[in-house]
N, C-alpha and C positions, 0 to 999 in steps of 0.2 A: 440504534442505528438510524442515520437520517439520509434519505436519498436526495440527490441534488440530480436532476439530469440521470443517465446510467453512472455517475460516481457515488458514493457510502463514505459516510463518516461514523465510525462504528467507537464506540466504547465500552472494552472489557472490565470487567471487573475478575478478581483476583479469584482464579480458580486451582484443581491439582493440577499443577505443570505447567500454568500459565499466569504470569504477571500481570496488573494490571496496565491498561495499556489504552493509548488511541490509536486507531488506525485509519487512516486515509487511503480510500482508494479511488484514483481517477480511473476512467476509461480513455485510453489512448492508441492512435494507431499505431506508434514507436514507441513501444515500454523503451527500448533501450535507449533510443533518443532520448526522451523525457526524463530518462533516471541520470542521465549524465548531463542534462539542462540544469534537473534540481541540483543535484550533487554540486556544482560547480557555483552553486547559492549558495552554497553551505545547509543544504537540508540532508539531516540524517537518512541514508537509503539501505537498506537488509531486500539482501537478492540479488541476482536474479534466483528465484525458484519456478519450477513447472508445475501447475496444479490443472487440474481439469480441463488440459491443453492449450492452458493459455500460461504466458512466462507474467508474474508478479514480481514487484519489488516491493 
């Protein structure tokens, strides 16, 4: 995991139930703005989900 600022760029390695994987996470003030800025780039987006009272994608 590499912190940039309050965002993480995390890389999973392949565990039970979980795929190997990168994950980007920005800190923003409109996840849902943001997801549908990326998305419209054509970047892959999974979510919206609520964890820990904050919405992820």
């Amino acid at each position: 995991m590499l912190k940039a600022g309050d965002s993480w760029l995390e890389f999973w390695k392949t565990s039970e139930g979980m795929p190997e994987m990168t994950m980007l996470q920005l800190i923003v003030d409109d996840a849902d703005g943001y997801a549908q800025f990326v998305k419209s780039n054509g970047v892959e987006v999974q979510g919206p989900m609520i964890e820990h009272g904050e919405k992820m994608y």
